[in-house]
mmCIF file of the N, C-alpha and C atoms, coordinates in Angstrom:
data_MODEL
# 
_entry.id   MODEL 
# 
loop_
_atom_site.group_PDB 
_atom_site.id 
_atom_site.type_symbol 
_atom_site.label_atom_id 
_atom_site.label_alt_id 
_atom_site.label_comp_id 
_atom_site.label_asym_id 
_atom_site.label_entity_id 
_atom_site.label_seq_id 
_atom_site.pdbx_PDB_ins_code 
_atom_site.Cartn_x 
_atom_site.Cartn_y 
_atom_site.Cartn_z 
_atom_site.occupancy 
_atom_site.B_iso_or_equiv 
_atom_site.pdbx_formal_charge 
_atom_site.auth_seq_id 
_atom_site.auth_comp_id 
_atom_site.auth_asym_id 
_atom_site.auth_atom_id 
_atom_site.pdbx_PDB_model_num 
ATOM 1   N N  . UNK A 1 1  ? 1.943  -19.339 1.240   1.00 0.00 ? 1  UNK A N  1 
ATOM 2   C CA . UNK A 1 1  ? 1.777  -20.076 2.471   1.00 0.00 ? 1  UNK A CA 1 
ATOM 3   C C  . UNK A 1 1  ? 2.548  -19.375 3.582   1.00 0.00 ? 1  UNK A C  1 
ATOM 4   N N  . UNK A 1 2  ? 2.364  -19.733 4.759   1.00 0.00 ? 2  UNK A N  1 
ATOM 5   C CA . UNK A 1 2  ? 3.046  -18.799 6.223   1.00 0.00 ? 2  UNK A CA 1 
ATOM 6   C C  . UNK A 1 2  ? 4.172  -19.569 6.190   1.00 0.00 ? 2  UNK A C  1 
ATOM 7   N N  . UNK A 1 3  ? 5.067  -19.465 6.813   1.00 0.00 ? 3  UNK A N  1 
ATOM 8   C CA . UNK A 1 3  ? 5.869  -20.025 7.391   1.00 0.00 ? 3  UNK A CA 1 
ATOM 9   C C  . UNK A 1 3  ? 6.152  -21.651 7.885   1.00 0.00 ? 3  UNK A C  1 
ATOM 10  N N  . UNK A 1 4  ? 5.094  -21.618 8.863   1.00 0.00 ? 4  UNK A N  1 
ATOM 11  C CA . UNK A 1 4  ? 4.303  -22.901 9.429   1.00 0.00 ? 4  UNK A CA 1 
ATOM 12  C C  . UNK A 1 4  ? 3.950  -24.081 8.370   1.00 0.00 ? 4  UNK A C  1 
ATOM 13  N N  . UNK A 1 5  ? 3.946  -23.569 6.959   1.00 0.00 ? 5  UNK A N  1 
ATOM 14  C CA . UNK A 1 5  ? 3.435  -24.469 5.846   1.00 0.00 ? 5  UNK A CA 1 
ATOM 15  C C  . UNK A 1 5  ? 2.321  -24.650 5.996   1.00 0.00 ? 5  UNK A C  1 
ATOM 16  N N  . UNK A 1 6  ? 1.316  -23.594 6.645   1.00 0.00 ? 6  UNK A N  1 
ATOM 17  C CA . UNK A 1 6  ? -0.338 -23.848 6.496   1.00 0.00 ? 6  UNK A CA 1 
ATOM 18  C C  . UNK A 1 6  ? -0.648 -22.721 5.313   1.00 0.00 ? 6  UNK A C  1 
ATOM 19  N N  . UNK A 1 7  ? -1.277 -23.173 5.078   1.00 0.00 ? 7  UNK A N  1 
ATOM 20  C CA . UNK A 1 7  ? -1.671 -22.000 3.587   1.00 0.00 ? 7  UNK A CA 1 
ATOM 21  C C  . UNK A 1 7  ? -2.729 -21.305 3.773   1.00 0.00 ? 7  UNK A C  1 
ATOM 22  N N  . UNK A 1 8  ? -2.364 -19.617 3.309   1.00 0.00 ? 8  UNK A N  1 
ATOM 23  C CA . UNK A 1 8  ? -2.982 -18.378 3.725   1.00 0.00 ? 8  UNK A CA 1 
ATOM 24  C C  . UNK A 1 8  ? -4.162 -18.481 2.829   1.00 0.00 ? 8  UNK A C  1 
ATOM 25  N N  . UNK A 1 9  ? -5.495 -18.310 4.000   1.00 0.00 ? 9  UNK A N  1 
ATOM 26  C CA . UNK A 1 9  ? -6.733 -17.510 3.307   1.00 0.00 ? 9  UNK A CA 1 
ATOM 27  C C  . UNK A 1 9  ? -6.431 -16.461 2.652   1.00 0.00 ? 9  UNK A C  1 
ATOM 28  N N  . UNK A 1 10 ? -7.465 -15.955 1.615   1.00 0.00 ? 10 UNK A N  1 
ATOM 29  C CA . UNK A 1 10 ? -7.591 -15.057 1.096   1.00 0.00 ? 10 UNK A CA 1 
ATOM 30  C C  . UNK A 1 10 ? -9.341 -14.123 1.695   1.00 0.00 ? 10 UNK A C  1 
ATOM 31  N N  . UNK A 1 11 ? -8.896 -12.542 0.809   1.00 0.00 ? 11 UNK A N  1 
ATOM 32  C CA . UNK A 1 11 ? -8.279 -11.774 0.033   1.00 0.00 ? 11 UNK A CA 1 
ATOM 33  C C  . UNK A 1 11 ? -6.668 -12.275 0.475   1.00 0.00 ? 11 UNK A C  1 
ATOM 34  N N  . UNK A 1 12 ? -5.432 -11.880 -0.961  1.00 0.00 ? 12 UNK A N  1 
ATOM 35  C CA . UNK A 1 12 ? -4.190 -11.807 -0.433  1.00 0.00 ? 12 UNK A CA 1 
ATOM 36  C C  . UNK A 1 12 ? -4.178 -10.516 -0.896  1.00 0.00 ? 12 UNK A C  1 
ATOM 37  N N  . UNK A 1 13 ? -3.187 -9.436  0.182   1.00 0.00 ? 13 UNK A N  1 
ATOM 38  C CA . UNK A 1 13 ? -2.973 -8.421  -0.022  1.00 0.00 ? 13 UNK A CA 1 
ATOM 39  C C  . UNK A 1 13 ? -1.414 -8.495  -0.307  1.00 0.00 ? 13 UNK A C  1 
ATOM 40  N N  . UNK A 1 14 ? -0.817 -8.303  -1.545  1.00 0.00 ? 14 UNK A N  1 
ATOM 41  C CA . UNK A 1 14 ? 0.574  -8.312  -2.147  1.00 0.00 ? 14 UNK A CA 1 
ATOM 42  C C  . UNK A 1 14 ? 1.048  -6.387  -2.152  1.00 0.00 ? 14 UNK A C  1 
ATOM 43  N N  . UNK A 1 15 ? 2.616  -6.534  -1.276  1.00 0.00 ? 15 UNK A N  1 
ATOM 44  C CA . UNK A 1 15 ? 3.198  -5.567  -1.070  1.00 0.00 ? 15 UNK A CA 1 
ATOM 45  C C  . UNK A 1 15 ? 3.126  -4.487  -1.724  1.00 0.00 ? 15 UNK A C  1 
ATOM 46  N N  . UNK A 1 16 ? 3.221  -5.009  -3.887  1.00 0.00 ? 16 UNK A N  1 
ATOM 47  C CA . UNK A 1 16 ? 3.795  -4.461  -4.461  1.00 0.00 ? 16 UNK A CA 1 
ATOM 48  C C  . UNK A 1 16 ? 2.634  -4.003  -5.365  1.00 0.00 ? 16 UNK A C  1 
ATOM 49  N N  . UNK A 1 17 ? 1.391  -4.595  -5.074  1.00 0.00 ? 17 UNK A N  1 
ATOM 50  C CA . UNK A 1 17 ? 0.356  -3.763  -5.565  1.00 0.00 ? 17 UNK A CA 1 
ATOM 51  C C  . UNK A 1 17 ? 0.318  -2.999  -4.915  1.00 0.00 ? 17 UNK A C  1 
ATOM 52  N N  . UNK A 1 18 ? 0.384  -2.062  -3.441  1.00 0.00 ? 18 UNK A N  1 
ATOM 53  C CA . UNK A 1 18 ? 0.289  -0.772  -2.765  1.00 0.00 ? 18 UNK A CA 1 
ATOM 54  C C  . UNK A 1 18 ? 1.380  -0.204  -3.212  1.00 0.00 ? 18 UNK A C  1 
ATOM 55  N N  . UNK A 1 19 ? 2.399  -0.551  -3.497  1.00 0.00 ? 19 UNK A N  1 
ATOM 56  C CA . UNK A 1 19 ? 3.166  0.496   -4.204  1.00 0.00 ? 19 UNK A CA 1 
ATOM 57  C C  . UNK A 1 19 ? 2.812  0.780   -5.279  1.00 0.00 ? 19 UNK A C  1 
ATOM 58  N N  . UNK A 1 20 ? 2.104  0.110   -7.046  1.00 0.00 ? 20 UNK A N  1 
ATOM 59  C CA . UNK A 1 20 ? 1.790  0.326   -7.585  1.00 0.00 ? 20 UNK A CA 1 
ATOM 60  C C  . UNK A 1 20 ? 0.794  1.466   -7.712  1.00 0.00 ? 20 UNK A C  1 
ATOM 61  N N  . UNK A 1 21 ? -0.219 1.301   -6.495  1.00 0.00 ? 21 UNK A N  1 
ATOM 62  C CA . UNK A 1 21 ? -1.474 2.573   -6.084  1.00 0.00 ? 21 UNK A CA 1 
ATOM 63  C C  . UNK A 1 21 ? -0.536 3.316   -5.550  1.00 0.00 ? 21 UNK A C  1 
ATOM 64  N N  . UNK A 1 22 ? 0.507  3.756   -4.945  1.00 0.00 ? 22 UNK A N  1 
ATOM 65  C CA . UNK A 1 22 ? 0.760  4.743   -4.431  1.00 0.00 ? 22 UNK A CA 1 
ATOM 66  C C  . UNK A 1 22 ? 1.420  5.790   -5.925  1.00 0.00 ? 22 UNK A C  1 
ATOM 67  N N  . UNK A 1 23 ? 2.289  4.766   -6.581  1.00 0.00 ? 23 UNK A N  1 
ATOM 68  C CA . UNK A 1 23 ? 2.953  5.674   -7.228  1.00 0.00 ? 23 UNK A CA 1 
ATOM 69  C C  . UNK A 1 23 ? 2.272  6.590   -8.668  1.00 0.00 ? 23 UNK A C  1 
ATOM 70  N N  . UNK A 1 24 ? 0.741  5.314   -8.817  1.00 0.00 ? 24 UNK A N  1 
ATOM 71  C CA . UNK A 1 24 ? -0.170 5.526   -9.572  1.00 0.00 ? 24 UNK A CA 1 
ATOM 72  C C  . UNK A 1 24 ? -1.278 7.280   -9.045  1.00 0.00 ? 24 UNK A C  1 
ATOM 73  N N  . UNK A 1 25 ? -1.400 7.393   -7.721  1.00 0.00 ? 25 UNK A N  1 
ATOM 74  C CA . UNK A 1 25 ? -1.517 8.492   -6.972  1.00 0.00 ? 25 UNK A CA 1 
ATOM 75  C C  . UNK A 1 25 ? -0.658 9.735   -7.175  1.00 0.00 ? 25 UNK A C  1 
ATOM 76  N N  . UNK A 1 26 ? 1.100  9.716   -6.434  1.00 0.00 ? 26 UNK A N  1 
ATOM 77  C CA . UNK A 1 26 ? 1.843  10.253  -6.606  1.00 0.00 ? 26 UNK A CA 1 
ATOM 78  C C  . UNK A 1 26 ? 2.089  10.779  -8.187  1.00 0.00 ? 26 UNK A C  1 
ATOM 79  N N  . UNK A 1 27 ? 2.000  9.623   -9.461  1.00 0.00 ? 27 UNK A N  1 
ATOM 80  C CA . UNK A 1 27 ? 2.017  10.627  -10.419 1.00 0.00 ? 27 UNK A CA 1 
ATOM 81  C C  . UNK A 1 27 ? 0.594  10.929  -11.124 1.00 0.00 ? 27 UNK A C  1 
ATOM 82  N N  . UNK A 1 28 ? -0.314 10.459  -11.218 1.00 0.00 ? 28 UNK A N  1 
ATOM 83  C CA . UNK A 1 28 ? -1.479 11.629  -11.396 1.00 0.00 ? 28 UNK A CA 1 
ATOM 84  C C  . UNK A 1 28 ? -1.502 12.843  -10.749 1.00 0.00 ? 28 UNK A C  1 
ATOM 85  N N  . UNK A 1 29 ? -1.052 12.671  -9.629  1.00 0.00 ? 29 UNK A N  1 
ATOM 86  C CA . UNK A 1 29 ? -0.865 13.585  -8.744  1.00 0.00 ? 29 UNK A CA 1 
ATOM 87  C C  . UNK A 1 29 ? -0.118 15.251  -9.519  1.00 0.00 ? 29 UNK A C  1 
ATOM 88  N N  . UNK A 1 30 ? 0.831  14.693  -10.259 1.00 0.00 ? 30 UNK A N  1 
ATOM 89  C CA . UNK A 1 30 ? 1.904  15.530  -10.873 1.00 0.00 ? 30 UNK A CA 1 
ATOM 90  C C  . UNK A 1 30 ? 1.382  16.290  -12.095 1.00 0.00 ? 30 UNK A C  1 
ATOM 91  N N  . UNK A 1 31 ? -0.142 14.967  -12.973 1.00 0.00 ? 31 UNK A N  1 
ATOM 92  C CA . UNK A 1 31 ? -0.345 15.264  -13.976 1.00 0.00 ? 31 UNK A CA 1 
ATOM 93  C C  . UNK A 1 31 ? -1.483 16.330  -13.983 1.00 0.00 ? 31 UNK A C  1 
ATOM 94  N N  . UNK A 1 32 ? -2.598 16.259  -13.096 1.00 0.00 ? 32 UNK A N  1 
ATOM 95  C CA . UNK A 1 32 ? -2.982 17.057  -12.474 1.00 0.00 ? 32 UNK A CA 1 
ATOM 96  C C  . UNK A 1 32 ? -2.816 18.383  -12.042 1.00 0.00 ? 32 UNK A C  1 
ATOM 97  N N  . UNK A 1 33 ? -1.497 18.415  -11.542 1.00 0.00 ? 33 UNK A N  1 
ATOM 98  C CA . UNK A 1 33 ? -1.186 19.824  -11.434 1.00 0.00 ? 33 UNK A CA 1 
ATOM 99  C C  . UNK A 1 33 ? -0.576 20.563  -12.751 1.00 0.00 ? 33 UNK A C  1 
ATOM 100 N N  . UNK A 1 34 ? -0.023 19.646  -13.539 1.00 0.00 ? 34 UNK A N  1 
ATOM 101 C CA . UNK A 1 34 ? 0.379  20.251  -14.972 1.00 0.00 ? 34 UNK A CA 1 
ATOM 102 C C  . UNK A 1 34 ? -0.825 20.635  -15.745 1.00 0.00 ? 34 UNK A C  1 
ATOM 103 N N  . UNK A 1 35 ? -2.277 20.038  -15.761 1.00 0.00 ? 35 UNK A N  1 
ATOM 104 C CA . UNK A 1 35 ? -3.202 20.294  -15.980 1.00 0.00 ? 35 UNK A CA 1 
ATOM 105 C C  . UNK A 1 35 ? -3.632 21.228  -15.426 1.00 0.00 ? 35 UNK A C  1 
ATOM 106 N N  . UNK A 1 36 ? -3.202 22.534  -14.149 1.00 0.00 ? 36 UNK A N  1 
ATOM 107 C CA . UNK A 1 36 ? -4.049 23.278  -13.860 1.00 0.00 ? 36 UNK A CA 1 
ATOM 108 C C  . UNK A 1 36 ? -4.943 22.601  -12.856 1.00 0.00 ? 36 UNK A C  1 
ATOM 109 N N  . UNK A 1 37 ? -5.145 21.277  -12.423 1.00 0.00 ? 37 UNK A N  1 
ATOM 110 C CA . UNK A 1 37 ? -5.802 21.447  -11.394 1.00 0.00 ? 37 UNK A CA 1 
ATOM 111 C C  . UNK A 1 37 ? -5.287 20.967  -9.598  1.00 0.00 ? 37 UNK A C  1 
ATOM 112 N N  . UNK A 1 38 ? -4.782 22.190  -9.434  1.00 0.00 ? 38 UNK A N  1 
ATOM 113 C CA . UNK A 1 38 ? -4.377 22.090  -8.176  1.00 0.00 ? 38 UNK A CA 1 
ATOM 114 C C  . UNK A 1 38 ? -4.728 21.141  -7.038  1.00 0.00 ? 38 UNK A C  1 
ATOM 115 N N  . UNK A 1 39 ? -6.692 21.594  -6.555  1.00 0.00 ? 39 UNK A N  1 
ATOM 116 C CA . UNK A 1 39 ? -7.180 20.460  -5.686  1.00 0.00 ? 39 UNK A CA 1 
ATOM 117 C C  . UNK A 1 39 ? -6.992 19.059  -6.254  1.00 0.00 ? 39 UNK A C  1 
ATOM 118 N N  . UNK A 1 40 ? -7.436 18.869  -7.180  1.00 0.00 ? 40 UNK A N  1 
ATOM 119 C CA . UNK A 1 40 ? -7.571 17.176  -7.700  1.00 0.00 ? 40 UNK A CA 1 
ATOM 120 C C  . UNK A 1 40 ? -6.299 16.864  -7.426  1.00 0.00 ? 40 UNK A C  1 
ATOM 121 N N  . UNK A 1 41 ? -5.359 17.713  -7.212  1.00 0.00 ? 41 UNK A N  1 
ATOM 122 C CA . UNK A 1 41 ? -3.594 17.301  -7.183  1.00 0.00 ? 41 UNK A CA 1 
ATOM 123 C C  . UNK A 1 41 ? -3.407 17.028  -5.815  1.00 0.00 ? 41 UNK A C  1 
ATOM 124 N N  . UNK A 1 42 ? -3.965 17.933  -4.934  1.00 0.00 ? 42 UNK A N  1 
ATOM 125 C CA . UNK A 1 42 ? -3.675 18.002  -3.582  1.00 0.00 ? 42 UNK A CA 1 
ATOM 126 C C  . UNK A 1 42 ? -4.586 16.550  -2.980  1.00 0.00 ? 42 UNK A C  1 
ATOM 127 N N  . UNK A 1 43 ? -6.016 16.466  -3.475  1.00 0.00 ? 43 UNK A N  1 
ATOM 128 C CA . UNK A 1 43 ? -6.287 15.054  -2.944  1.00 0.00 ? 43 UNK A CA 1 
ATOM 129 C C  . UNK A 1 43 ? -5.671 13.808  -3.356  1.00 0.00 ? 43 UNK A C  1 
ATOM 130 N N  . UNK A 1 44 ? -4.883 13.775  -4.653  1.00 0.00 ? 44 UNK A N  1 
ATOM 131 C CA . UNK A 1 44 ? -4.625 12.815  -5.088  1.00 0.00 ? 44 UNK A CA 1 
ATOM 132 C C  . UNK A 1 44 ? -2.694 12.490  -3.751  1.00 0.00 ? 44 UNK A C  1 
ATOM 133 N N  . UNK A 1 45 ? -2.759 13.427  -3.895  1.00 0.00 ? 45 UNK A N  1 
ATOM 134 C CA . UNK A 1 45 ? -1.130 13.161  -2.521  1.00 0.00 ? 45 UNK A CA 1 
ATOM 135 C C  . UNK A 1 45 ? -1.579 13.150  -1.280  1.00 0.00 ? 45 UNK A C  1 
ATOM 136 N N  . UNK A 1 46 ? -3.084 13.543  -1.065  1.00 0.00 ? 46 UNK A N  1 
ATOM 137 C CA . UNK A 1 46 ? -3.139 13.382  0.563   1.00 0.00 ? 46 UNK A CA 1 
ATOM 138 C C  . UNK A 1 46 ? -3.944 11.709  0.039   1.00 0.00 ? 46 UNK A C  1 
ATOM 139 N N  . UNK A 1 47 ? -4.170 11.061  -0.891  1.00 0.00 ? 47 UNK A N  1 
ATOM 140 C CA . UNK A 1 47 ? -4.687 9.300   -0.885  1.00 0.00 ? 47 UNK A CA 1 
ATOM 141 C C  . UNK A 1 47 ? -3.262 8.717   -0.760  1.00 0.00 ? 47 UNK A C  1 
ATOM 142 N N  . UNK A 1 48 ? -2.085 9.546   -1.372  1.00 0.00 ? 48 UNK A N  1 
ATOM 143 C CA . UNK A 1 48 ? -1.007 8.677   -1.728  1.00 0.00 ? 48 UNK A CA 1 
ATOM 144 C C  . UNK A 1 48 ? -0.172 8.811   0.122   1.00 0.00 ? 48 UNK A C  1 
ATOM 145 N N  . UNK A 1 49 ? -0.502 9.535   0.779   1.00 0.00 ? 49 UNK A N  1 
ATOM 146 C CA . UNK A 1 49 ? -0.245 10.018  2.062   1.00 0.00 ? 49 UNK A CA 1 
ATOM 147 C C  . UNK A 1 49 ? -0.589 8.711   2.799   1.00 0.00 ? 49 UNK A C  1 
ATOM 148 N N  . UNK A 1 50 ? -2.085 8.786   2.890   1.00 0.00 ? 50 UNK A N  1 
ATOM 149 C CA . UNK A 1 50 ? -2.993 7.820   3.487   1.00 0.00 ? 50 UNK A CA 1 
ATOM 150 C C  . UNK A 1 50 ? -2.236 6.712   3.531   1.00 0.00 ? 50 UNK A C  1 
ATOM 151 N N  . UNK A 1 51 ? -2.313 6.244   2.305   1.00 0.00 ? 51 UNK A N  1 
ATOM 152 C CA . UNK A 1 51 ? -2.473 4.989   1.477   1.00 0.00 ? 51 UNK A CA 1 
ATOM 153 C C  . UNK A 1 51 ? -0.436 4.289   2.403   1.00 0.00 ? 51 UNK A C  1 
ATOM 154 N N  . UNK A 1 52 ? 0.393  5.579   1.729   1.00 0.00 ? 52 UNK A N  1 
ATOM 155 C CA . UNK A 1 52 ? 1.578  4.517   2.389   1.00 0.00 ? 52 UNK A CA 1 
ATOM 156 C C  . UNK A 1 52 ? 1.334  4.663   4.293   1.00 0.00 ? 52 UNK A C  1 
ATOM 157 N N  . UNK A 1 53 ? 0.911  5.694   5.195   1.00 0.00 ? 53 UNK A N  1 
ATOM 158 C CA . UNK A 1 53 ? 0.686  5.160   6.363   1.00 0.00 ? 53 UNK A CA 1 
ATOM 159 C C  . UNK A 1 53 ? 0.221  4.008   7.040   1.00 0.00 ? 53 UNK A C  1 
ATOM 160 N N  . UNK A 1 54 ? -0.965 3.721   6.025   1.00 0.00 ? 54 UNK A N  1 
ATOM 161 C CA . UNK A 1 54 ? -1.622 2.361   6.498   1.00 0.00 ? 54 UNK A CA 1 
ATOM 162 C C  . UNK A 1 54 ? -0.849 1.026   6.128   1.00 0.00 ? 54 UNK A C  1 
ATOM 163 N N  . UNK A 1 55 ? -0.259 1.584   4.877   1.00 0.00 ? 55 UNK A N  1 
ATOM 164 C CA . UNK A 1 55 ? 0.569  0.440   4.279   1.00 0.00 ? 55 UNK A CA 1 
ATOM 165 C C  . UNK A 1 55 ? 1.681  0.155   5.683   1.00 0.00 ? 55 UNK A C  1 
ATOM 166 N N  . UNK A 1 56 ? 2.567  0.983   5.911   1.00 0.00 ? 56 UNK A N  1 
ATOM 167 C CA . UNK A 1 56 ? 3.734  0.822   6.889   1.00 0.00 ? 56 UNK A CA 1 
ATOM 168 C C  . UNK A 1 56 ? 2.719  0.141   8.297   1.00 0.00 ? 56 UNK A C  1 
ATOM 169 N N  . UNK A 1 57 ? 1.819  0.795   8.582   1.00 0.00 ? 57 UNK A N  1 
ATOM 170 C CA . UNK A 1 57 ? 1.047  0.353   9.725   1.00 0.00 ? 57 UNK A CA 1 
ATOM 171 C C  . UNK A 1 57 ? 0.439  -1.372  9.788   1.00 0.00 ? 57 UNK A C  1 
ATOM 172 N N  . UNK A 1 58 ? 0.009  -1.384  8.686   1.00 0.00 ? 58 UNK A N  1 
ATOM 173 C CA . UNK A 1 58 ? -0.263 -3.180  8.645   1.00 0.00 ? 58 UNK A CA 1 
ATOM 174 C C  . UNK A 1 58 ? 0.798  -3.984  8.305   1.00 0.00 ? 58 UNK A C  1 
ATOM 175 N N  . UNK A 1 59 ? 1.613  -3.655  7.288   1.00 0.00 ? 59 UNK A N  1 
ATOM 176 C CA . UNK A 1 59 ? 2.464  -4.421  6.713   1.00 0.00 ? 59 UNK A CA 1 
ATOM 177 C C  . UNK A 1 59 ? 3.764  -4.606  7.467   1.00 0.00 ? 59 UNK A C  1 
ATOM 178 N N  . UNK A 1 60 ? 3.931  -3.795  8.413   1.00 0.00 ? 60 UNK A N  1 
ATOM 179 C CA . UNK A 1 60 ? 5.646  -4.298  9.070   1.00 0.00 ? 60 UNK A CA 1 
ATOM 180 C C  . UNK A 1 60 ? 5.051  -5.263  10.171  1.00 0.00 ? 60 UNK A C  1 
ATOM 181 N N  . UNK A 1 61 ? 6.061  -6.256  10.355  1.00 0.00 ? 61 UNK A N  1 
ATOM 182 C CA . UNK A 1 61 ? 6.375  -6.999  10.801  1.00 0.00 ? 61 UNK A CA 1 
ATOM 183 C C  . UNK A 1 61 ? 7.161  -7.046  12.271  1.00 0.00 ? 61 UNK A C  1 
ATOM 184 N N  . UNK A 1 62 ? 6.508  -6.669  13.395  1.00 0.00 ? 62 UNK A N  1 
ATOM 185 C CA . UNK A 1 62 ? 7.758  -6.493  14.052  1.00 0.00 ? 62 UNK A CA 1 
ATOM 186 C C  . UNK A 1 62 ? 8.106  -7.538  14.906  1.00 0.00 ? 62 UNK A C  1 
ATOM 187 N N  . UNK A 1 63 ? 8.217  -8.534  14.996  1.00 0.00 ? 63 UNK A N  1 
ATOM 188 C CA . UNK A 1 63 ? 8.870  -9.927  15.363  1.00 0.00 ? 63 UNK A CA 1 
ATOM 189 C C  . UNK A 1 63 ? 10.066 -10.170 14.062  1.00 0.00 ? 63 UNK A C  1 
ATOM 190 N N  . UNK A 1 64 ? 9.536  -9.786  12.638  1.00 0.00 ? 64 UNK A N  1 
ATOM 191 C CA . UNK A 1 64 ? 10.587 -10.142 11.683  1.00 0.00 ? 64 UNK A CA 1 
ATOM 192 C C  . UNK A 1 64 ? 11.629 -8.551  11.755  1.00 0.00 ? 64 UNK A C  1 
ATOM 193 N N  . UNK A 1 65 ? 11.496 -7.637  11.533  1.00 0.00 ? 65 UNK A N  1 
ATOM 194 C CA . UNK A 1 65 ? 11.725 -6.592  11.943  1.00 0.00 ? 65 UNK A CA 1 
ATOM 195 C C  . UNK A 1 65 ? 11.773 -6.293  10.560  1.00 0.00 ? 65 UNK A C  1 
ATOM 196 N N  . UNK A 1 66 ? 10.689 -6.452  9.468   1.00 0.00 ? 66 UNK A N  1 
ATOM 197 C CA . UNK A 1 66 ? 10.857 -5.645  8.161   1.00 0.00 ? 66 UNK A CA 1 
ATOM 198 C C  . UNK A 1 66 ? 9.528  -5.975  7.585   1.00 0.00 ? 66 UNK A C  1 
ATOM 199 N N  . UNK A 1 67 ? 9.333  -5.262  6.215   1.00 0.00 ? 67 UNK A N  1 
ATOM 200 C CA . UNK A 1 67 ? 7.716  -5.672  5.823   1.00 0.00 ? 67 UNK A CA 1 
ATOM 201 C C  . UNK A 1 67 ? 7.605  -6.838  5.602   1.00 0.00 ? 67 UNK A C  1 
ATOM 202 N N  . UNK A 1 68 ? 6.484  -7.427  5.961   1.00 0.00 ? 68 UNK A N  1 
ATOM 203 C CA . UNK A 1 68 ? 5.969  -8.495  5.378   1.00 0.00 ? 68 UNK A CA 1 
ATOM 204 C C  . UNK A 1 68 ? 6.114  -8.150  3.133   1.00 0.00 ? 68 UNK A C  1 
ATOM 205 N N  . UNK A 1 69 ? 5.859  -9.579  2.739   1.00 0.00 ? 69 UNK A N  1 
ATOM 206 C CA . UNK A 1 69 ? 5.712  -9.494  0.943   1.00 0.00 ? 69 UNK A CA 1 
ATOM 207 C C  . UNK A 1 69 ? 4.223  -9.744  0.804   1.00 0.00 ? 69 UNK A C  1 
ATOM 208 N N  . UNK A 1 70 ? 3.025  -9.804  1.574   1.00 0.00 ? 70 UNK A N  1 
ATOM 209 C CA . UNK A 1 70 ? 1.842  -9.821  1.834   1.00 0.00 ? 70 UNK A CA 1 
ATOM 210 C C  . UNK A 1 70 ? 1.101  -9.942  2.986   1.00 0.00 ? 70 UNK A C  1 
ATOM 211 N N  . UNK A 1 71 ? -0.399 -9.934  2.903   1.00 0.00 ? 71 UNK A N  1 
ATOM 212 C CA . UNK A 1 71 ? -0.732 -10.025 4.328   1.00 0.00 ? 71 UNK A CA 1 
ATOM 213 C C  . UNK A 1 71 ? -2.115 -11.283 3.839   1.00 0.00 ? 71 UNK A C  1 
ATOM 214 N N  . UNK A 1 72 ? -2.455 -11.808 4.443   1.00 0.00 ? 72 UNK A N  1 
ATOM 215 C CA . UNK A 1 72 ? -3.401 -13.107 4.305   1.00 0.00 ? 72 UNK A CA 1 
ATOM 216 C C  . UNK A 1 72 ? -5.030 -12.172 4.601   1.00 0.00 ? 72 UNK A C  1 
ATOM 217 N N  . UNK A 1 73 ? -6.126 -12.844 4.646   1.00 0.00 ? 73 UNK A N  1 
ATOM 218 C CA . UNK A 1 73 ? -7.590 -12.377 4.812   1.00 0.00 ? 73 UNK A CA 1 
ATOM 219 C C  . UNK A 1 73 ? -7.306 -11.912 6.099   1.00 0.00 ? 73 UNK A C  1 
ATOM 220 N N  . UNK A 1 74 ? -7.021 -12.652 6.777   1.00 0.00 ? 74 UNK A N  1 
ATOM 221 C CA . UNK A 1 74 ? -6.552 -12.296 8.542   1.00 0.00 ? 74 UNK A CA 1 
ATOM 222 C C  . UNK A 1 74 ? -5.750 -11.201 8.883   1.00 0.00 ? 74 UNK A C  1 
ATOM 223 N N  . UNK A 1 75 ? -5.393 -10.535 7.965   1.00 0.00 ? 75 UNK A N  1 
ATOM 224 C CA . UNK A 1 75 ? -3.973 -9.563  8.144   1.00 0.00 ? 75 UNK A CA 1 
ATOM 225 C C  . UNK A 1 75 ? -2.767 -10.529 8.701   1.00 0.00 ? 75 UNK A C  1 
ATOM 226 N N  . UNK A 1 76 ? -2.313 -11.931 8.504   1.00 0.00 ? 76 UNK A N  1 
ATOM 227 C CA . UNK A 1 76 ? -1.476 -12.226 8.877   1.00 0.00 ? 76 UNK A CA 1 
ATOM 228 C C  . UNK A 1 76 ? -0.278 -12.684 7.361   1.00 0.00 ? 76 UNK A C  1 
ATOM 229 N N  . UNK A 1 77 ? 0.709  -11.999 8.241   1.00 0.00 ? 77 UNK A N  1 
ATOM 230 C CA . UNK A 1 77 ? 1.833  -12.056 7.405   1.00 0.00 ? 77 UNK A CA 1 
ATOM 231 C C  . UNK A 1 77 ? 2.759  -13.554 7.029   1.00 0.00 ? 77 UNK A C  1 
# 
């Protein structure tokens, strides 16, 4: 629920599943290159690139001045 005690539509987007995809990125990323394959390595860190920009870009908060712990259907935190 927000703050307000009105309760958030969904999709809910939770913080700690984008970290999960990032770090899930970041180490395929690693395994990949131990495998010999360089590109598949290099796209897999430019998704994990992507992936935390947009994260920092939707998810901070700047009235609270830190990330939100989700974002509602609305993108509201």
């Amino acid at each position: 629920m927000h703050a307000d005690g009105s309760l958030a539509e969904g999709p809910i987007a939770l913080c700690e599943v984008q970290a999960y995809v990032y770090g899930a990125k970041r180490g395929l990323a690693g395994v990949a290159r131990r495998l010999g394959r360089p590109k598949r390595a290099a796209s897999l860190d430019a998704g994990a690139d992507r992936l935390r920009e947009a994260f920092a870009k939707a998810f901070w908060c700047e009235d609270l001045g830190c990330f939100a712990l989700a974002l509602d259907g609305r993108k509201g935190a």
